[in-house]
C-alpha positions in Angstrom: -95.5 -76.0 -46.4 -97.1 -78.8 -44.4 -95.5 -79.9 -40.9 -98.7 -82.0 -40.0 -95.8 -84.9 -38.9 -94.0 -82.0 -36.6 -97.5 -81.4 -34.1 -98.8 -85.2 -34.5 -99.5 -85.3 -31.1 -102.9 -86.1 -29.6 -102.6 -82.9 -27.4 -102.1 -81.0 -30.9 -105.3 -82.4 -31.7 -107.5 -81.3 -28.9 -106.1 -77.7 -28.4 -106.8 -77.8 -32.4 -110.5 -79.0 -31.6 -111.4 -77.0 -28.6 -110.1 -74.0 -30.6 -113.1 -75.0 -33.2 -115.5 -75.3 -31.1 -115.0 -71.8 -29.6 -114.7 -70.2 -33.6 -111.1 -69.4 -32.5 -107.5 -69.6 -34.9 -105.0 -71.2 -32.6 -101.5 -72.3 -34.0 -98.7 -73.6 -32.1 -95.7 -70.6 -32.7 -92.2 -69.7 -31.6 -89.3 -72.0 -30.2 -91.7 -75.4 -30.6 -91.8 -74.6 -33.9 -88.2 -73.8 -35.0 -86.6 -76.6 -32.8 -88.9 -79.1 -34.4 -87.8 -77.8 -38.0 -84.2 -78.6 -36.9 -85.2 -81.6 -35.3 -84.6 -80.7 -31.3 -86.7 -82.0 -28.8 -88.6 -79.1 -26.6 -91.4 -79.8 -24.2 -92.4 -75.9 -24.5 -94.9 -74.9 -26.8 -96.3 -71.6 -26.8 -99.8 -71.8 -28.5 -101.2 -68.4 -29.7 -104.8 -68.0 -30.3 -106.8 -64.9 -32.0 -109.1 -64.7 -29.0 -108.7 -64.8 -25.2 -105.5 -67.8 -24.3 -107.3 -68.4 -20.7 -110.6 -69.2 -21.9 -108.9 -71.7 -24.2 -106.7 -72.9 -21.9 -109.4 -73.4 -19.6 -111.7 -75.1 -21.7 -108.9 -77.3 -23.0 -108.3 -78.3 -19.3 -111.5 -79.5 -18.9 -111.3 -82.5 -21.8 -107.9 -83.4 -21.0 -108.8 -87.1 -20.1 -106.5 -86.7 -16.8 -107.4 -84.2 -14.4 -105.0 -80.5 -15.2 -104.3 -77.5 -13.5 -104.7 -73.9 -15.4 -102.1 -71.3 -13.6 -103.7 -67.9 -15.1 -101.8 -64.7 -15.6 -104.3 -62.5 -15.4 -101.5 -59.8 -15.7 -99.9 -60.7 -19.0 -103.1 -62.1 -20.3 -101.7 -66.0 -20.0 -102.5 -69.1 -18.8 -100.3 -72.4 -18.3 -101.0 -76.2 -18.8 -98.8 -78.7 -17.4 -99.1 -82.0 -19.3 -97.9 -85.3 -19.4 -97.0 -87.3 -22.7 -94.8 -90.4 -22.7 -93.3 -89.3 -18.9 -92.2 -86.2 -20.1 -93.5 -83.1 -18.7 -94.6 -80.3 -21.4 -95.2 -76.6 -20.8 -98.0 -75.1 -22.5 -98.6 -71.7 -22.4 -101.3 -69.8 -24.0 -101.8 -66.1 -25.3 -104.2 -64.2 -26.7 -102.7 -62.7 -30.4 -101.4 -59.1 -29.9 -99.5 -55.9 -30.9 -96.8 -54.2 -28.7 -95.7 -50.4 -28.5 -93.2 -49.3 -26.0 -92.1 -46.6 -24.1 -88.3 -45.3 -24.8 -87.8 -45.8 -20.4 -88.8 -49.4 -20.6 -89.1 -52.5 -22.1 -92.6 -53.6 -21.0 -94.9 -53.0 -23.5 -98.2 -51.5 -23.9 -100.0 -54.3 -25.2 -103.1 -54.7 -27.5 -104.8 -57.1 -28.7 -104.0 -58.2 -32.4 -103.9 -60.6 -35.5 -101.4 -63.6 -36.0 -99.6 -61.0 -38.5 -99.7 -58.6 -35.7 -98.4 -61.6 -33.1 -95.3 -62.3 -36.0 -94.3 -59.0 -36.1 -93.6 -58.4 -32.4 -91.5 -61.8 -32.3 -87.4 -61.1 -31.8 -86.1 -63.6 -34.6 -87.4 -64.7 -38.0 -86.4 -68.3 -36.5 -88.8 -67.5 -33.7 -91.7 -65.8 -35.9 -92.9 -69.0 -37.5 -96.1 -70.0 -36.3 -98.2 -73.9 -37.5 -101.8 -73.9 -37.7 -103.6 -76.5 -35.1 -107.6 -75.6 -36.8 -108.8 -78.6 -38.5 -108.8 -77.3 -42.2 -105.5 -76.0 -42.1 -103.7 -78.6 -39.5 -100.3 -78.7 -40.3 -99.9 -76.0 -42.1 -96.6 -73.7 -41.6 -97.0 -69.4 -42.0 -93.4 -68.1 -42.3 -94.0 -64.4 -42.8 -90.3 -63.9 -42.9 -88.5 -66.7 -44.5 -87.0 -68.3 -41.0 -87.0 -72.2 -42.6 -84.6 -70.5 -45.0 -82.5 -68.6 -42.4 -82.4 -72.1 -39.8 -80.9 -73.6 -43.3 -78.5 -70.8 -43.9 -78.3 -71.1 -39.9 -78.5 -67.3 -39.5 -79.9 -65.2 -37.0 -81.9 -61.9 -37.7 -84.6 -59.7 -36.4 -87.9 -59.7 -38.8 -88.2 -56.2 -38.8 -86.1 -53.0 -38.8 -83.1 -54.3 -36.2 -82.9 -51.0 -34.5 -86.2 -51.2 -33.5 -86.5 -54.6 -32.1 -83.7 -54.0 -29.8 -84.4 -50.3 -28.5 -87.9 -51.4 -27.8 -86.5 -54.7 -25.8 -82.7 -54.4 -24.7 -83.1 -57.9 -23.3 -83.4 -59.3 -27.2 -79.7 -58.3 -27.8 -78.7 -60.7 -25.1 -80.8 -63.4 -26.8 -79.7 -62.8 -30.1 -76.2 -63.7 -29.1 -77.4 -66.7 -26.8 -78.9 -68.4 -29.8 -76.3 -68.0 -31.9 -74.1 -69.4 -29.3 -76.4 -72.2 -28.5 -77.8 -73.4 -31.4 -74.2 -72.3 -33.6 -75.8 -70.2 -36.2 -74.3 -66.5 -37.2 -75.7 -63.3 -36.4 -76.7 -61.3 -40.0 -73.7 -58.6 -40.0 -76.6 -55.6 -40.2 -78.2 -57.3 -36.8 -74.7 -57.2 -35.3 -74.1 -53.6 -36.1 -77.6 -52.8 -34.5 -76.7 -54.3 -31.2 -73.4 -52.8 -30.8 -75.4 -49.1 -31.8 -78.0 -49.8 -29.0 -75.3 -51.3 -26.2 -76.6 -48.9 -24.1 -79.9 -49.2 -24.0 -79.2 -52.9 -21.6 -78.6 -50.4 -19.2 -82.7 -50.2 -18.8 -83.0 -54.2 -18.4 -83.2 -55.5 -14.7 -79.9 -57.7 -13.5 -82.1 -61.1 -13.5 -82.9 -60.7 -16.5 -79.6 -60.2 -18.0 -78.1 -62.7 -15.3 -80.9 -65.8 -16.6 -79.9 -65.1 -20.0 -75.8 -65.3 -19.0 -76.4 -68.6 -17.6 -78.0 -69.5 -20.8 -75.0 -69.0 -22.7 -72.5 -70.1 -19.6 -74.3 -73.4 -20.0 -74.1 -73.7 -23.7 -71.7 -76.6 -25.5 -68.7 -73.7 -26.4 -69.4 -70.8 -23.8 -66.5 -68.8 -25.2 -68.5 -67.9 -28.2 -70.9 -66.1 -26.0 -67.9 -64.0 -24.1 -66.0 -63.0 -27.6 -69.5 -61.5 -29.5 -70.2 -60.2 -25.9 -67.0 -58.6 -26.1 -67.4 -57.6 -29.5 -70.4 -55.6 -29.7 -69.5 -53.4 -26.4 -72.0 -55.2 -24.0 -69.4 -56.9 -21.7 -68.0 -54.0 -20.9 -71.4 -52.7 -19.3 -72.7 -55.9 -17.8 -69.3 -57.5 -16.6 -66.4 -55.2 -16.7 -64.2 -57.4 -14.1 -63.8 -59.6 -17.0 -63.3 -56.9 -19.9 -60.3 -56.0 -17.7 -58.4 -59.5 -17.7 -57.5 -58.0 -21.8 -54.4 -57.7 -23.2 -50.5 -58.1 -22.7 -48.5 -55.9 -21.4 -44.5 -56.4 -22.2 -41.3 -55.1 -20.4 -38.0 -55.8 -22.4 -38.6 -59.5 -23.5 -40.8 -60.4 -20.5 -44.6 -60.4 -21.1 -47.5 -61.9 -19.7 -50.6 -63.7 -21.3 -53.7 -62.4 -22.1 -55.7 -63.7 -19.3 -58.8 -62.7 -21.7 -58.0 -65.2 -24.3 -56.8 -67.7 -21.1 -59.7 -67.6 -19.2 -62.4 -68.6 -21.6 -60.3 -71.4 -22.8 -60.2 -72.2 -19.5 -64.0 -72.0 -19.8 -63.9 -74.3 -22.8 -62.0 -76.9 -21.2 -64.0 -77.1 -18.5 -67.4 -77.2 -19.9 -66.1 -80.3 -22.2 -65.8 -82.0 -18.8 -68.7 -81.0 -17.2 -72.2 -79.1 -17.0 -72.2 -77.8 -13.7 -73.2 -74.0 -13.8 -71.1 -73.0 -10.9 -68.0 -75.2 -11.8 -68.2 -73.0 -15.4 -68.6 -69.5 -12.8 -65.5 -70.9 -10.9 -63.5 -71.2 -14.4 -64.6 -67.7 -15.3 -63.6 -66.1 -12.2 -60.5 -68.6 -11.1 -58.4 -65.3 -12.5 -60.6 -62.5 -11.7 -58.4 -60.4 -9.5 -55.2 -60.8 -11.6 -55.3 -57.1 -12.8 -55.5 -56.2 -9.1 -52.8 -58.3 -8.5 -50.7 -57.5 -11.5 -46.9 -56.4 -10.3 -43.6 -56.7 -12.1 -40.3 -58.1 -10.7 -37.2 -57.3 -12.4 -36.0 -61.0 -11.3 -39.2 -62.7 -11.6 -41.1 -60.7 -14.4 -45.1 -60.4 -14.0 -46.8 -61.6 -10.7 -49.8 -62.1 -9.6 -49.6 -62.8 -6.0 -52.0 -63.7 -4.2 -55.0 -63.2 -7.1 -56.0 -66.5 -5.8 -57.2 -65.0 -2.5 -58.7 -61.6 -3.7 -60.4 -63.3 -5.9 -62.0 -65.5 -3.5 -63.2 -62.3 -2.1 -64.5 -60.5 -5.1 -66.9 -63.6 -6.0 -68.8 -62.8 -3.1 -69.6 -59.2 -4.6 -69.9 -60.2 -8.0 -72.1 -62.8 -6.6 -74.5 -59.9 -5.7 -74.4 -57.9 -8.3 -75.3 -60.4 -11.1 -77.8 -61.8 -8.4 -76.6 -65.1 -7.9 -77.2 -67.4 -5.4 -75.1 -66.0 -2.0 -75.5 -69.6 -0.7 -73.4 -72.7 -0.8 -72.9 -72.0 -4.3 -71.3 -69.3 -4.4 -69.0 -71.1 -1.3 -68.5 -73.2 -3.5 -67.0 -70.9 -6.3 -65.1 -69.1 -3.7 -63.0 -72.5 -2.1 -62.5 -73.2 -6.0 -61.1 -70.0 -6.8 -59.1 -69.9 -3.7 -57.8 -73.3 -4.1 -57.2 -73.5 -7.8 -53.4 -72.9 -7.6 -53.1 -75.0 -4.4 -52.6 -78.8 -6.9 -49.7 -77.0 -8.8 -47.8 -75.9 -6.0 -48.0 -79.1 -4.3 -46.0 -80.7 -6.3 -43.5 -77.6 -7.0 -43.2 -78.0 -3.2 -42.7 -81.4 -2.5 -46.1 -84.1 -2.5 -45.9 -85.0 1.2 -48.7 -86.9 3.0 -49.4 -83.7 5.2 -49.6 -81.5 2.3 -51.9 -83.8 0.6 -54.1 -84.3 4.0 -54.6 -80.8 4.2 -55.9 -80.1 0.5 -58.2 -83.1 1.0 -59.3 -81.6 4.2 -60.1 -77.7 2.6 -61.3 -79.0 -0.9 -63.8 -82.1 1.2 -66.2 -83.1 -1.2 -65.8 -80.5 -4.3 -61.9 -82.1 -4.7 -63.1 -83.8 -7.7 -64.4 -80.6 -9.1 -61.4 -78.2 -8.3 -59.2 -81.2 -10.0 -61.4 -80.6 -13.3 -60.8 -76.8 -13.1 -57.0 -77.4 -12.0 -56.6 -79.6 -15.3 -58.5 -76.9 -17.4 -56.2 -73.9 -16.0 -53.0 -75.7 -18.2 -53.5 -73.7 -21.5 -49.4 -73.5 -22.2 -48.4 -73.6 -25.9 -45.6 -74.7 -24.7 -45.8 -78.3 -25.1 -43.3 -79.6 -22.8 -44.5 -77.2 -20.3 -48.0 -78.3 -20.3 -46.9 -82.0 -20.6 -44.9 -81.1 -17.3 -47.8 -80.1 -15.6 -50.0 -82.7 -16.9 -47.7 -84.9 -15.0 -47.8 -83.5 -11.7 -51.0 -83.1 -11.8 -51.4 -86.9 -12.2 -48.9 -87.3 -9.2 -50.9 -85.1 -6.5 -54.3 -87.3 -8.2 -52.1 -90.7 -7.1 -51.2 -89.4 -3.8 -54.7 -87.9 -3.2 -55.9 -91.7 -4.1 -53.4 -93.4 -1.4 -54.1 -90.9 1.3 -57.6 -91.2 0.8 -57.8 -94.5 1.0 -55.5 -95.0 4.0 -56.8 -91.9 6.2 -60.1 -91.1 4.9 -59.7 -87.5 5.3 -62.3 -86.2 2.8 -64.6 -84.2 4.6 -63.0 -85.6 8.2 -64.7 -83.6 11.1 -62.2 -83.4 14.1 -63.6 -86.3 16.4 -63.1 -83.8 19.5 -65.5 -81.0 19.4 -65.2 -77.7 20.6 -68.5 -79.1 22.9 -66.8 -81.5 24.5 -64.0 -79.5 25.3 -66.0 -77.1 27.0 -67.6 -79.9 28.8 -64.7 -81.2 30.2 -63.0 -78.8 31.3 -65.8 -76.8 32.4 -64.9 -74.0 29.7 -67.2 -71.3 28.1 -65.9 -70.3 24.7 -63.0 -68.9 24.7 -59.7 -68.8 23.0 -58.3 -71.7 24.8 -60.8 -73.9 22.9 -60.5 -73.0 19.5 -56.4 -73.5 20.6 -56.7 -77.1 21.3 -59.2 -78.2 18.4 -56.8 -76.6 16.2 -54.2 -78.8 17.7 -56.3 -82.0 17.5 -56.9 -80.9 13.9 -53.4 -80.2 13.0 -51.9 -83.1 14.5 -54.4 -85.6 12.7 -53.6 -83.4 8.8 -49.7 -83.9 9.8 -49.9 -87.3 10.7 -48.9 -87.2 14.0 -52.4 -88.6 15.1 -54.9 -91.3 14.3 -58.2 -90.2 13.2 -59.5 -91.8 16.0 -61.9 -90.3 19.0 -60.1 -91.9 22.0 -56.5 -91.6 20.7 -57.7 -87.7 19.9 -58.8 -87.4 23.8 -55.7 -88.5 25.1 -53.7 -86.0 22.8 -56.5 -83.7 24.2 -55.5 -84.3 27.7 -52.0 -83.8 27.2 -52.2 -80.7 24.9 -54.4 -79.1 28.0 -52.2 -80.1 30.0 -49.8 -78.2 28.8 -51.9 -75.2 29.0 -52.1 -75.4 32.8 -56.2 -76.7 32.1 -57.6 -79.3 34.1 -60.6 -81.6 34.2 -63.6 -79.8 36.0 -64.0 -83.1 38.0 -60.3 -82.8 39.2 
């Protein structure tokens, strides 16, 4: 098979003639490849060469007609070109051919160099194994040792070789297997399935960023819940996130039972990536429920609770945070307020939807309100339909009310115009309790209504509030 149309690129063209001139076989291989059978756009290419990939990245740096960097590798034997084509950015990385063993402790490999067959073999997926010839006599052409323009028709995945193999030698393929399938919607071959759930352990050997990028991955793809249930499936969830493995099953006393909060939480996942592709707004969906099997109690009156799972949870993000290595910056604040938040819409209107209620949530959820409204929306997974129509509805209410308080007090993200600063100046205060007292009370007194959100109004309810405290002006 000819794909001459798939690389007819000039860049194609002079990797393909630099290779010539230095007597080496080069071919563009790997993802490039198979998303440009299926008709994806990728601005990776991986270009293999039966030689040294840093003397032909290098030379092939030197006659692209705009001046381009080589990073080298020396390490890993690889060297990168960053190029420009139509204002896209592409990624080329270069590699000599070669063979792998490994060690049973690790998943680095001894490597040596090898042939193209040698390069195929080592590759995780058939899909990923095929490889297009960029030499001048044979541009175009496709090598498909293993049939993978067959198995991107049948849309299957599977390993080239002996499954087993492939993923004892590198754990880290398991994870990948089921990210492709999940983000390209293909199945994984029934015999590849089995092999992962028999080497589950062996993930045990990959480090946690590894495992964590390749989560992401699938957290980011179009139906994330795929990912969780073949996660589930094959035994790896329960090693690399066991928080979640514990949200399974339903537990019934007498006629009361409770959902599975399994099954609930990654259609909350669903829902929420429909509506957006924020990472950490998909994190917050996964872990809005987290500490519910902490929280788990059961009321003869009220049946199943789960008190207060709103706030542990809140807590365990910041640990979970850590151990997958996530971010523990802003974004992982920002997973916390939604967790800690998400029941907070609900209950307003259960409550009653007063302007000070309202104040207040604008004032905690500040700019991320629009988010934790997305994951509030998501959270209503009733079957039953006048139930979830119910709180469709007041969800719409606190949204109205949100819209008219926001309009009328602008309290989004409000700092209190009397700082703790300027209370200290004024009354000639270090810090001290008495301080955080009457900010708190200038605070308060604006979310309640009581005060304009205005700096000279706030000082005179300053003033009086201090007052009150027996505190007077350091030029009194």
């Amino acid at each position: 098979m000819n794909l001459e149309d798939k690389i007819d690129n000039d860049i194609f063209r002079i990797i393909g003639n630099v290779a010539d001139s230095m007597n080496l076989e080069t071919y563009v291989v790997g993802g490039f490849v198979r998303d440009s059978i299926m008709g994806r756009k990728s601005t990776d290419i991986d270009i293999v060469t039966i030689g040294s990939g840093i003397e032909l990245a290098q030379n092939i740096a030197s006659v692209i007609p705009h001046k381009t960097k080589v990073t080298v590798f020396k390490n890993f034997g690889t060297a990168m070109i960053h190029y420009t084509i139509d204002d896209k950015l592409w990624q080329i990385e270069f590699v000599g051919a070669r063979k792998e063993s490994y060690r049973k402790d690790s998943r680095k490999p001894i490597v040596e160099d090898g042939t193209l067959e040698d390069d195929q073999n080592r590759r995780d997926f058939t899909i990923n194994a095929m490889a297009i010839s960029l030499n001048e006599k044979t541009f175009g052409l496709l090598l498909d040792p293993f049939d993978g323009v067959n198995d991107i028709k049948r849309q299957i995945i599977r390993t080239p070789l002996d499954s087993d193999i492939t993923f004892s030698d590198d754990p880290l393929r398991m994870l990948r297997c089921i990210r492709f399938a999940c983000q390209l919607d293909f199945s994984i071959l029934p015999s590849t399935f089995d092999a992962i759930t028999r080497n589950k352990e062996r993930i045990k050997i990959i480090s946690q960023e590894r495992i964590t990028e390749e989560l992401n991955k699938m957290i980011l793809s179009s139906h994330p819940s795929d990912a969780f249930r073949l996660l589930d499936k094959c035994g790896l969830l329960e090693i690399i996130f066991p928080e979640i493995v514990a949200l399974k099953g339903v537990e019934s006393v007498g006629e009361r039972t409770h959902k599975d909060n399994f099954k609930h939480t990654l259609e909350v996942l669903d829902n929420v990536s429909k509506q957006s592709n924020k990472l950490f707004l998909r994190w917050a969906a996964i872990l809005h429920d987290i500490a519910k099997p902490l929280t788990k109690r059961y009321d003869s009156r009220l049946g199943f609770t789960f008190h207060g799972h709103e706030v542990k949870g809140s807590k365990m993000v910041v640990h979970i945070f850590r151990r997958f290595k996530l971010p523990l910056n802003d974004s992982m604040k920002y997973v916390q307020k939604l967790v800690f938040l998400h029941l907070r819409p609900i209950a307003l209107v259960e409550d009653e939807v007063t302007d000070s209620a309202v104040r207040r949530f604008l004032f905690e959820a500040g700019d991320d309100v629009d988010d934790l409204m997305i994951l509030c929306h998501s959270d209503i997974t009733s079957k039953n339909m006048l139930k979830k129509q119910q709180y469709i509805k007041n969800l719409a209410i606190v949204k109205q009310k949100m819209i008219e308080i926001e309009e009328k007090d602008k309290i989004r993200n409000f700092k209190v115009p009397v700082t703790g600063e300027d209370i200290m100046e004024i009354y000639g205060l270090s810090p001290c309790i008495q301080v955080g007292i009457l900010k708190d009370k200038i605070k308060d007194a604006i979310l309640d209504g009581e005060l304009e959100n205005d700096r000279e109004k706030a000082l005179d309810f300053l003033y009086e509030q201090a007052k009150a405290l027996g505190l007077k002006k350091k030029n009194e």
